[in-house]
N, CA, C and O atoms as a GROMACS GRO file, in nm:
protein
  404
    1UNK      N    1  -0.621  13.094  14.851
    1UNK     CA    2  -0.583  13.051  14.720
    1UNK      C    3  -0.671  12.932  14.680
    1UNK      O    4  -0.695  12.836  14.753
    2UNK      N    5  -0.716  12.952  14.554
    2UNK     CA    6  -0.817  12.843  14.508
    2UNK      C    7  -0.656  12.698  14.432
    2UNK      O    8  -0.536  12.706  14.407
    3UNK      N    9  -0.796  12.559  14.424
    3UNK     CA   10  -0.726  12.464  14.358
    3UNK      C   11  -0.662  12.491  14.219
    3UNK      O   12  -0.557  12.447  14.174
    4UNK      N   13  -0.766  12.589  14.155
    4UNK     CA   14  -0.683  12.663  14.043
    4UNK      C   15  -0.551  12.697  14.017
    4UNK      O   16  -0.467  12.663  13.934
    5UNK      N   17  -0.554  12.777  14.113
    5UNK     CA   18  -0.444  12.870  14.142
    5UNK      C   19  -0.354  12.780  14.198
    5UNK      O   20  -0.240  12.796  14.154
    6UNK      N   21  -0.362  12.715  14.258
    6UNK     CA   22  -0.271  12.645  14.317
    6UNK      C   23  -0.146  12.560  14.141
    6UNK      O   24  -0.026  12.576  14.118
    7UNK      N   25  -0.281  12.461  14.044
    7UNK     CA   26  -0.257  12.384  13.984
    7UNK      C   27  -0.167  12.472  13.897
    7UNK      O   28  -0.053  12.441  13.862
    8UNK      N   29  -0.234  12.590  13.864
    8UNK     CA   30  -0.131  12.698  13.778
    8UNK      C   31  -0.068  12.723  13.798
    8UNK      O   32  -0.007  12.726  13.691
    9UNK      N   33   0.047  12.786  13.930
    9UNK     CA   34   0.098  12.787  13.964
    9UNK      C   35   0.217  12.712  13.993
    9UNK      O   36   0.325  12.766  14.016
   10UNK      N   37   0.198  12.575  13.991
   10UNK     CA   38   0.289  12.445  13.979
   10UNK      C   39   0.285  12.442  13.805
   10UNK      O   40   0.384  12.386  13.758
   11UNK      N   41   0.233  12.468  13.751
   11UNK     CA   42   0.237  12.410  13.600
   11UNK      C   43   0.338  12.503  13.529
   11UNK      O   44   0.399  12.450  13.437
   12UNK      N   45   0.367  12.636  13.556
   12UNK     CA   46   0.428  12.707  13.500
   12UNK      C   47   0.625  12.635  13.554
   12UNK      O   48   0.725  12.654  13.484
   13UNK      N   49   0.624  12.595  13.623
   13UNK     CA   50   0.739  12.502  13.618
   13UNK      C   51   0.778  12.402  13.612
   13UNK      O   52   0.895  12.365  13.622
   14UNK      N   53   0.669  12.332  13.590
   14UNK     CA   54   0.686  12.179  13.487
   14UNK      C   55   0.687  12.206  13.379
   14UNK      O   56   0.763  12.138  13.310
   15UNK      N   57   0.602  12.322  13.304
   15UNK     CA   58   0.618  12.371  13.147
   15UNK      C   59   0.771  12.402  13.135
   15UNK      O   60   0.857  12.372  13.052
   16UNK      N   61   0.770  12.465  13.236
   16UNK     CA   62   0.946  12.534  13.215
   16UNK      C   63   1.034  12.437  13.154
   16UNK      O   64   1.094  12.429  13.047
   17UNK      N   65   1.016  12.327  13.315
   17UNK     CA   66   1.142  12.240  13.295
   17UNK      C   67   1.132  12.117  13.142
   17UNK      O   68   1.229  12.084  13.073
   18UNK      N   69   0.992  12.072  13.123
   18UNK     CA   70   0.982  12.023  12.983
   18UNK      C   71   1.045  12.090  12.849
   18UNK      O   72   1.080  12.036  12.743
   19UNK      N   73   1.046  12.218  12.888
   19UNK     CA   74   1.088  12.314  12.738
   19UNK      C   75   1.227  12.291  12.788
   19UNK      O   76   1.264  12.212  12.702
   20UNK      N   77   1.336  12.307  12.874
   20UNK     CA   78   1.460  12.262  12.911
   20UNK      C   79   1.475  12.204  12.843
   20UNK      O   80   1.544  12.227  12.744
   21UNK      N   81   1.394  12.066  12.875
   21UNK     CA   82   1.450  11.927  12.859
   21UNK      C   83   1.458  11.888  12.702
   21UNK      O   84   1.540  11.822  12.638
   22UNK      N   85   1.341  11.955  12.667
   22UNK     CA   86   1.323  11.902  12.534
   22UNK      C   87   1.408  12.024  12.416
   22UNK      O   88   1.443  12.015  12.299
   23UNK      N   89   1.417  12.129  12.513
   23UNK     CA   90   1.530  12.261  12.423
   23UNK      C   91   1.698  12.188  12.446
   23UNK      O   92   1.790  12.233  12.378
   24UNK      N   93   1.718  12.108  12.520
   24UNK     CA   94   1.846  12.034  12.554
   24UNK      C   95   1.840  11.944  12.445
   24UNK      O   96   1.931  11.956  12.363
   25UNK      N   97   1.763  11.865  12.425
   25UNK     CA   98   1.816  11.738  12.367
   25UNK      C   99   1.774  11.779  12.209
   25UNK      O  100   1.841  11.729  12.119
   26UNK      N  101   1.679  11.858  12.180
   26UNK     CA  102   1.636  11.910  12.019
   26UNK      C  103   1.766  12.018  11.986
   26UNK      O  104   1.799  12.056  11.874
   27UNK      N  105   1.824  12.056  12.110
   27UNK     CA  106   1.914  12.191  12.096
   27UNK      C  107   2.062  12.103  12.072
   27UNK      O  108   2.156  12.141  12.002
   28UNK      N  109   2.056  12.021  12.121
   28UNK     CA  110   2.198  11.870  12.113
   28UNK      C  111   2.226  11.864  11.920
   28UNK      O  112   2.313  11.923  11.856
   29UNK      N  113   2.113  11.768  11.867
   29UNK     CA  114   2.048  11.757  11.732
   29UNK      C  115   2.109  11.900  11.650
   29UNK      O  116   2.210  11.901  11.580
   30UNK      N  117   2.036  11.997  11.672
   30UNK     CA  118   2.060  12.128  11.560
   30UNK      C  119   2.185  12.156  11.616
   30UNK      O  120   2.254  12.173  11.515
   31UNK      N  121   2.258  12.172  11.710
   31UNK     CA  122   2.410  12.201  11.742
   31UNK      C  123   2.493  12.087  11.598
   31UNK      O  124   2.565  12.116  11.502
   32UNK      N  125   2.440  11.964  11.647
   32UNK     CA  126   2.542  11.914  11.544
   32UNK      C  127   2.519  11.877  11.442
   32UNK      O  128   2.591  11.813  11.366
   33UNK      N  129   2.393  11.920  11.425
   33UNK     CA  130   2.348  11.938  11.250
   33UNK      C  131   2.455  12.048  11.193
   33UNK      O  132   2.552  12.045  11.117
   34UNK      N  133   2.400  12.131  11.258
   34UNK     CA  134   2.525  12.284  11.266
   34UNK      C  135   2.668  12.269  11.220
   34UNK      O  136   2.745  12.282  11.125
   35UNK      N  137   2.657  12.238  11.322
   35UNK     CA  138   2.855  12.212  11.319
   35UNK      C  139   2.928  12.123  11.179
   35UNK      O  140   3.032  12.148  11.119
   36UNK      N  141   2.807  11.991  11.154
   36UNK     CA  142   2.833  11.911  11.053
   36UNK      C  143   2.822  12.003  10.925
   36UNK      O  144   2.862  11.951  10.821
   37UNK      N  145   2.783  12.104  10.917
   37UNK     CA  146   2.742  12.166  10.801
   37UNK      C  147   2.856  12.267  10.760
   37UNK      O  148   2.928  12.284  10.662
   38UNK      N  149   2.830  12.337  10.907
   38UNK     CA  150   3.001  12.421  10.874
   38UNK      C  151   3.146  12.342  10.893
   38UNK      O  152   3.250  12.409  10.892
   39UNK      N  153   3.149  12.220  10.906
   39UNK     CA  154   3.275  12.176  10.868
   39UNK      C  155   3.328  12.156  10.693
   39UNK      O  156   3.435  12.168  10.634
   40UNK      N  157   3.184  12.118  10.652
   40UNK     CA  158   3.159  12.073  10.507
   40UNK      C  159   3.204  12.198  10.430
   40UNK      O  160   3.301  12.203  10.355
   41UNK      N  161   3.116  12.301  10.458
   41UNK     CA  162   3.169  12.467  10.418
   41UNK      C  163   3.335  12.482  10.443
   41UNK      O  164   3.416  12.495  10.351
   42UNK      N  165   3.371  12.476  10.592
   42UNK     CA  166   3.526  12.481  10.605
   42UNK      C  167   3.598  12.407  10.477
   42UNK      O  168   3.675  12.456  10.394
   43UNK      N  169   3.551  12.285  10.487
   43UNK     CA  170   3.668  12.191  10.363
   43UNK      C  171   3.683  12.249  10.256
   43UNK      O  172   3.790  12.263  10.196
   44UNK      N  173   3.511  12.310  10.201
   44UNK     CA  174   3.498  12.357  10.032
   44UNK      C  175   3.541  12.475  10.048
   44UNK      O  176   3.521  12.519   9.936
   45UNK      N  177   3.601  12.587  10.127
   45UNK     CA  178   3.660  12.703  10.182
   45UNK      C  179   3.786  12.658  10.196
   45UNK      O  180   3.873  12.709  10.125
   46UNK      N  181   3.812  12.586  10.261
   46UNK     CA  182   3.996  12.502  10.221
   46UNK      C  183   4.038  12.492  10.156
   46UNK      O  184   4.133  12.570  10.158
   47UNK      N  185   4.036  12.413  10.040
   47UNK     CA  186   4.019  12.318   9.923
   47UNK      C  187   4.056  12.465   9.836
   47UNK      O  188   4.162  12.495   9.781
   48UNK      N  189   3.938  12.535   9.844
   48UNK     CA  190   3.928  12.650   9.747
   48UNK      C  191   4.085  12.750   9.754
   48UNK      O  192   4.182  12.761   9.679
   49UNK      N  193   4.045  12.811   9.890
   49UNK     CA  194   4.218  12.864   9.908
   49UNK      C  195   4.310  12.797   9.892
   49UNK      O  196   4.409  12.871   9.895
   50UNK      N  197   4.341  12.681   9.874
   50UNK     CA  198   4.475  12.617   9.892
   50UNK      C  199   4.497  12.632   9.721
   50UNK      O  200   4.601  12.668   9.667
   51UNK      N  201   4.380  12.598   9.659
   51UNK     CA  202   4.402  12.590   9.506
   51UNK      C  203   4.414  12.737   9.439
   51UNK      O  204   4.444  12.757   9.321
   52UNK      N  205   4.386  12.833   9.533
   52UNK     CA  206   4.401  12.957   9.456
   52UNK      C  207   4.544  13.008   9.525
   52UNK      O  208   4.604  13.095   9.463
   53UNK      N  209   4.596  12.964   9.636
   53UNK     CA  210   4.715  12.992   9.708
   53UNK      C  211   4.868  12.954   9.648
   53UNK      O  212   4.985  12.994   9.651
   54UNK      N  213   4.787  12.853   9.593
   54UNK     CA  214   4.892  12.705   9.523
   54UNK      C  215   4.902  12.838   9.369
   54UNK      O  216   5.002  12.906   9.344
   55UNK      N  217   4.766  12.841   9.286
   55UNK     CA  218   4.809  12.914   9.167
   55UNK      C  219   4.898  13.033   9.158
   55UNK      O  220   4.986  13.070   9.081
   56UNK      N  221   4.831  13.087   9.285
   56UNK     CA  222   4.918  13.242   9.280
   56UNK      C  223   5.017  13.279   9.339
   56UNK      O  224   5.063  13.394   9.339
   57UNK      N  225   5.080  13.133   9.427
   57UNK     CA  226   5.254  13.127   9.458
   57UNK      C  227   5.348  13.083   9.310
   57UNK      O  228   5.461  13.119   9.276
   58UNK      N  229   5.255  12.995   9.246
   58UNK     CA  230   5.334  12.946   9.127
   58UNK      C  231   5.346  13.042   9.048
   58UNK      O  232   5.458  13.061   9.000
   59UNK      N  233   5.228  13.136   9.010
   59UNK     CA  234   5.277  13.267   8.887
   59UNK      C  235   5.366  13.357   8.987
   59UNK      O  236   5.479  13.372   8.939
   60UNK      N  237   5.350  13.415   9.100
   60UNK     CA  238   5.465  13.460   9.184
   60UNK      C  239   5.565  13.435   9.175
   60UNK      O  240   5.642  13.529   9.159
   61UNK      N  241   5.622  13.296   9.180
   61UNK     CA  242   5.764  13.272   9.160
   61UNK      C  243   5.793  13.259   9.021
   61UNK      O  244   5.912  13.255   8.993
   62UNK      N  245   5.732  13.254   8.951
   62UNK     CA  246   5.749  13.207   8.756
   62UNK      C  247   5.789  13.405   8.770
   62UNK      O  248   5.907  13.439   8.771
   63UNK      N  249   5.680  13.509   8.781
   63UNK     CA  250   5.763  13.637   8.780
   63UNK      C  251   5.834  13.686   8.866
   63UNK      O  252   5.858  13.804   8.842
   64UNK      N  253   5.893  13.638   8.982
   64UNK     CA  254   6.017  13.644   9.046
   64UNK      C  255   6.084  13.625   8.979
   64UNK      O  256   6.150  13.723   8.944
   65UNK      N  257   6.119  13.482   8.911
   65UNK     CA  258   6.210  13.465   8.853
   65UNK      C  259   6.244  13.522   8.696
   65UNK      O  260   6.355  13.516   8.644
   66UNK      N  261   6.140  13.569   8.642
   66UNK     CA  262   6.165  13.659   8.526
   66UNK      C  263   6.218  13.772   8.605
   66UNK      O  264   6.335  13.795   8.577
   67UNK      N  265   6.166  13.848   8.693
   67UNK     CA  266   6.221  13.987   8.703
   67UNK      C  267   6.406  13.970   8.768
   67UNK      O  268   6.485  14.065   8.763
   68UNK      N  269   6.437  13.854   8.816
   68UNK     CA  270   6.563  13.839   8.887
   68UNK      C  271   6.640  13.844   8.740
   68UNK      O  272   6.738  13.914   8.718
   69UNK      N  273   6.582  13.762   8.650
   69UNK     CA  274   6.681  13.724   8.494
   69UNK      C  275   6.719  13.863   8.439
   69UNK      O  276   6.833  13.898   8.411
   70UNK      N  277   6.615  13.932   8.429
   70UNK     CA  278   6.632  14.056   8.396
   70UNK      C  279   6.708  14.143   8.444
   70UNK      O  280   6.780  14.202   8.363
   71UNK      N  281   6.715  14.179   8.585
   71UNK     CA  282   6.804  14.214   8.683
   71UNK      C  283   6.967  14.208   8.670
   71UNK      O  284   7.053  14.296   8.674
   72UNK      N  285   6.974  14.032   8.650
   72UNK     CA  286   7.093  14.034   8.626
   72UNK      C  287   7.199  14.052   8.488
   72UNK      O  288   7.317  14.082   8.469
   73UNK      N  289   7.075  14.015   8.404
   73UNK     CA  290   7.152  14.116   8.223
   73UNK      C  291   7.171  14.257   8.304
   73UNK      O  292   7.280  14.285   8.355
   74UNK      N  293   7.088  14.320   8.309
   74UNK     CA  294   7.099  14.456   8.401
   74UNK      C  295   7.222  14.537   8.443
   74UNK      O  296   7.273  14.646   8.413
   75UNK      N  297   7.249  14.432   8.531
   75UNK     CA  298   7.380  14.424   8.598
   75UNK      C  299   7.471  14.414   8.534
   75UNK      O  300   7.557  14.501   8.549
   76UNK      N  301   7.501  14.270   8.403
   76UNK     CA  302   7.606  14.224   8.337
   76UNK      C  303   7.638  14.355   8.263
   76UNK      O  304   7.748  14.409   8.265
   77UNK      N  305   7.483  14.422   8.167
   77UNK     CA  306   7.518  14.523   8.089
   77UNK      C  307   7.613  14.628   8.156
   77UNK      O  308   7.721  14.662   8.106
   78UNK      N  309   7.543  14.693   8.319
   78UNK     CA  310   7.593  14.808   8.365
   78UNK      C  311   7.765  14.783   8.371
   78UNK      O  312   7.854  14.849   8.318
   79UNK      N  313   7.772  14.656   8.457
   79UNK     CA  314   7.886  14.586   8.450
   79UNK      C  315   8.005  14.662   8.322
   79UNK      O  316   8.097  14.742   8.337
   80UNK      N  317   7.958  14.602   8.215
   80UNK     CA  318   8.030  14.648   8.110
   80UNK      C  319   8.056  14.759   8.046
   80UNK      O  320   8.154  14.760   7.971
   81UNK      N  321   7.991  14.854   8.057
   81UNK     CA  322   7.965  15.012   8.043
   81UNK      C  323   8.025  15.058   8.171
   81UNK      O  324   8.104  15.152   8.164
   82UNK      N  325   8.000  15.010   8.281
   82UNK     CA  326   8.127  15.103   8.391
   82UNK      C  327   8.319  15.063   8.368
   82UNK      O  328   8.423  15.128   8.381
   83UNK      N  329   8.287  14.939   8.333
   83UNK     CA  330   8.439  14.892   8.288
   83UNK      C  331   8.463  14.992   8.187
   83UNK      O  332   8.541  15.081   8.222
   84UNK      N  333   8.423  14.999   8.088
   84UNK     CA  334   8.448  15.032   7.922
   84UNK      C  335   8.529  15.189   7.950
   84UNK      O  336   8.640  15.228   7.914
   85UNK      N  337   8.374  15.287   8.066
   85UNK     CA  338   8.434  15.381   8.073
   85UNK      C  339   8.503  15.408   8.207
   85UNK      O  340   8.484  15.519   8.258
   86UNK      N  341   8.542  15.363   8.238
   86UNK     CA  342   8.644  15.332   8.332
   86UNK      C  343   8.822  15.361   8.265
   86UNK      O  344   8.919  15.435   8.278
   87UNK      N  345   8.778  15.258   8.200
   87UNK     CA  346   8.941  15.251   8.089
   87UNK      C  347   8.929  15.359   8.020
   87UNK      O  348   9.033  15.417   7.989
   88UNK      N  349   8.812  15.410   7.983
   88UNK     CA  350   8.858  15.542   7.918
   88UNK      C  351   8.918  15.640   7.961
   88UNK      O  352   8.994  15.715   7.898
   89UNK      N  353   8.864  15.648   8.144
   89UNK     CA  354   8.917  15.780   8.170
   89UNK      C  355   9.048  15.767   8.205
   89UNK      O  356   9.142  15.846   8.203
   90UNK      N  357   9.038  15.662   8.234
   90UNK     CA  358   9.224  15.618   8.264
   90UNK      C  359   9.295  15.646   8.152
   90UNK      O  360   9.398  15.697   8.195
   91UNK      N  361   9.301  15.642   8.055
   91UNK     CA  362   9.338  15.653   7.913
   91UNK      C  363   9.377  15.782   7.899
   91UNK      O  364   9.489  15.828   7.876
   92UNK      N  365   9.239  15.853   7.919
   92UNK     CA  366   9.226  16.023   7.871
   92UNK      C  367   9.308  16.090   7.997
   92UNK      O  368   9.359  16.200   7.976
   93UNK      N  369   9.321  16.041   8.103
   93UNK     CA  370   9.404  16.105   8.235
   93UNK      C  371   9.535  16.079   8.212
   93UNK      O  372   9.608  16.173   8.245
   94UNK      N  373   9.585  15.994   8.172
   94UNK     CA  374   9.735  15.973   8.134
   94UNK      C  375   9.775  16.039   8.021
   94UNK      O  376   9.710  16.017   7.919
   95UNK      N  377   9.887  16.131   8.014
   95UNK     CA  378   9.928  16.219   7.897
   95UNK      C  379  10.014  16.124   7.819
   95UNK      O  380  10.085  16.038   7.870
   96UNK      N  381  10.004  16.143   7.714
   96UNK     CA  382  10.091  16.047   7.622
   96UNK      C  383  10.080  15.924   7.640
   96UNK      O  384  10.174  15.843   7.640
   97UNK      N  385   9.904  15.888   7.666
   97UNK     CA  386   9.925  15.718   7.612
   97UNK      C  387   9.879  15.644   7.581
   97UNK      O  388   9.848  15.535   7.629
   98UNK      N  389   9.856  15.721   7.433
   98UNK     CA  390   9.792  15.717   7.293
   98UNK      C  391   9.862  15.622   7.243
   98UNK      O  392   9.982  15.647   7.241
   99UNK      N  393   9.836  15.535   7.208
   99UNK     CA  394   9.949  15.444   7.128
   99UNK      C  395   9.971  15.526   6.999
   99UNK      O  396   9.895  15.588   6.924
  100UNK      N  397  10.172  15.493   7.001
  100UNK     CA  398  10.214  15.554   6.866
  100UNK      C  399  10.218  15.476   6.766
  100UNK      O  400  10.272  15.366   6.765
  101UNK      N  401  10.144  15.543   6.648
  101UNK     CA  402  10.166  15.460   6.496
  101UNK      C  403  10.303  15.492   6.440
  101UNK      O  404  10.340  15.444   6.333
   0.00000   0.00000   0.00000
Protein backbone atom coordinates (compact mmCIF):
# COMPACT_ATOMS: atom_id res chain seq x y z
CA UNK A 1 0.00 0.00 0.00
CA UNK A 2 1.34 3.36 -1.11
CA UNK A 3 1.38 6.78 1.29
CA UNK A 4 -1.52 7.66 -0.94
CA UNK A 5 -3.52 5.11 -0.25
CA UNK A 6 -2.86 5.01 3.02
CA UNK A 7 -3.78 9.12 3.42
CA UNK A 8 -7.12 8.28 1.48
CA UNK A 9 -8.09 5.91 3.18
CA UNK A 10 -7.98 7.70 6.67
CA UNK A 11 -9.60 10.78 5.02
CA UNK A 12 -12.74 9.16 4.03
CA UNK A 13 -13.48 9.08 7.87
CA UNK A 14 -12.53 12.27 9.02
CA UNK A 15 -14.74 13.58 6.00
CA UNK A 16 -17.37 11.38 7.45
CA UNK A 17 -17.13 12.38 10.92
CA UNK A 18 -16.87 16.38 9.97
CA UNK A 19 -20.19 16.02 7.87
CA UNK A 20 -21.68 14.40 11.37
CA UNK A 21 -20.54 17.02 13.20
CA UNK A 22 -21.36 19.78 11.21
CA UNK A 23 -24.93 17.80 9.90
CA UNK A 24 -25.54 17.76 13.95
CA UNK A 25 -25.17 21.13 14.87
CA UNK A 26 -26.54 22.85 11.20
CA UNK A 27 -29.25 19.89 11.60
CA UNK A 28 -29.89 21.36 15.57
CA UNK A 29 -30.50 25.15 13.77
CA UNK A 30 -33.06 23.91 10.82
CA UNK A 31 -34.85 21.44 13.43
CA UNK A 32 -35.75 24.52 15.33
CA UNK A 33 -36.11 26.86 12.71
CA UNK A 34 -38.70 24.10 11.78
CA UNK A 35 -40.48 23.58 14.64
CA UNK A 36 -40.60 27.54 15.33
CA UNK A 37 -42.40 27.84 12.11
CA UNK A 38 -44.89 25.12 12.53
CA UNK A 39 -45.89 26.26 15.87
CA UNK A 40 -46.67 29.79 14.31
CA UNK A 41 -48.85 27.80 11.54
CA UNK A 42 -50.42 25.66 14.58
CA UNK A 43 -51.63 29.07 16.39
CA UNK A 44 -52.95 30.69 12.89
CA UNK A 45 -54.68 26.99 12.39
CA UNK A 46 -56.05 27.40 16.05
CA UNK A 47 -57.14 30.73 16.17
CA UNK A 48 -58.84 29.97 12.78
CA UNK A 49 -60.88 26.84 14.01
CA UNK A 50 -61.82 28.10 17.23
CA UNK A 51 -63.35 31.21 15.36
CA UNK A 52 -65.12 29.14 12.85
CA UNK A 53 -66.11 26.48 15.73
CA UNK A 54 -67.25 29.38 17.98
CA UNK A 55 -69.51 30.74 14.69
CA UNK A 56 -70.99 27.53 13.81
CA UNK A 57 -71.94 26.36 17.49
CA UNK A 58 -73.65 29.80 17.84
CA UNK A 59 -75.89 29.52 14.48
CA UNK A 60 -76.35 25.73 15.71
CA UNK A 61 -77.88 26.58 18.79
CA UNK A 62 -79.78 29.96 17.48
CA UNK A 63 -81.49 26.91 14.98
CA UNK A 64 -81.85 24.46 17.69
CA UNK A 65 -83.60 26.66 19.34
CA UNK A 66 -85.90 27.83 16.51
CA UNK A 67 -86.64 24.26 15.53
CA UNK A 68 -87.46 23.26 19.48
CA UNK A 69 -90.06 26.64 19.41
CA UNK A 70 -91.61 25.24 16.62
CA UNK A 71 -91.87 21.79 17.92
CA UNK A 72 -93.54 22.84 20.75
CA UNK A 73 -96.57 25.09 19.02
CA UNK A 74 -96.57 21.65 17.24
CA UNK A 75 -97.34 19.91 20.11
CA UNK A 76 -99.63 22.68 21.83
CA UNK A 77 -101.61 22.66 18.37
CA UNK A 78 -101.75 18.63 18.19
CA UNK A 79 -102.48 18.93 21.88
CA UNK A 80 -105.68 20.70 21.10
CA UNK A 81 -107.07 18.89 18.11
CA UNK A 82 -106.65 15.47 20.00
CA UNK A 83 -108.61 17.01 23.00
CA UNK A 84 -111.31 18.71 20.72
CA UNK A 85 -111.78 15.33 19.04
CA UNK A 86 -111.63 13.38 21.79
CA UNK A 87 -114.81 15.11 23.31
CA UNK A 88 -116.35 14.57 20.24
CA UNK A 89 -116.32 11.06 20.15
CA UNK A 90 -117.35 10.86 23.59
CA UNK A 91 -120.29 12.95 22.73
CA UNK A 92 -121.22 11.02 19.49
CA UNK A 93 -120.78 7.50 21.62
CA UNK A 94 -123.20 8.47 24.26
CA UNK A 95 -126.92 8.18 23.06
CA UNK A 96 -128.94 11.00 24.13
CA UNK A 97 -126.47 13.57 25.04
CA UNK A 98 -127.30 16.14 22.89
CA UNK A 99 -128.25 18.85 24.99
CA UNK A 100 -132.08 19.50 25.02
CA UNK A 101 -133.44 22.90 23.81
Amino acid sequence: MSVMEIIAAGAYPIVGLAGFILGSIFGQRLVADVEAMLHAIEARLSSVESSVVTTSATSAIVQHAAATEKLAVAVAKHSATQAAVSAASVAASIPNAAPKS
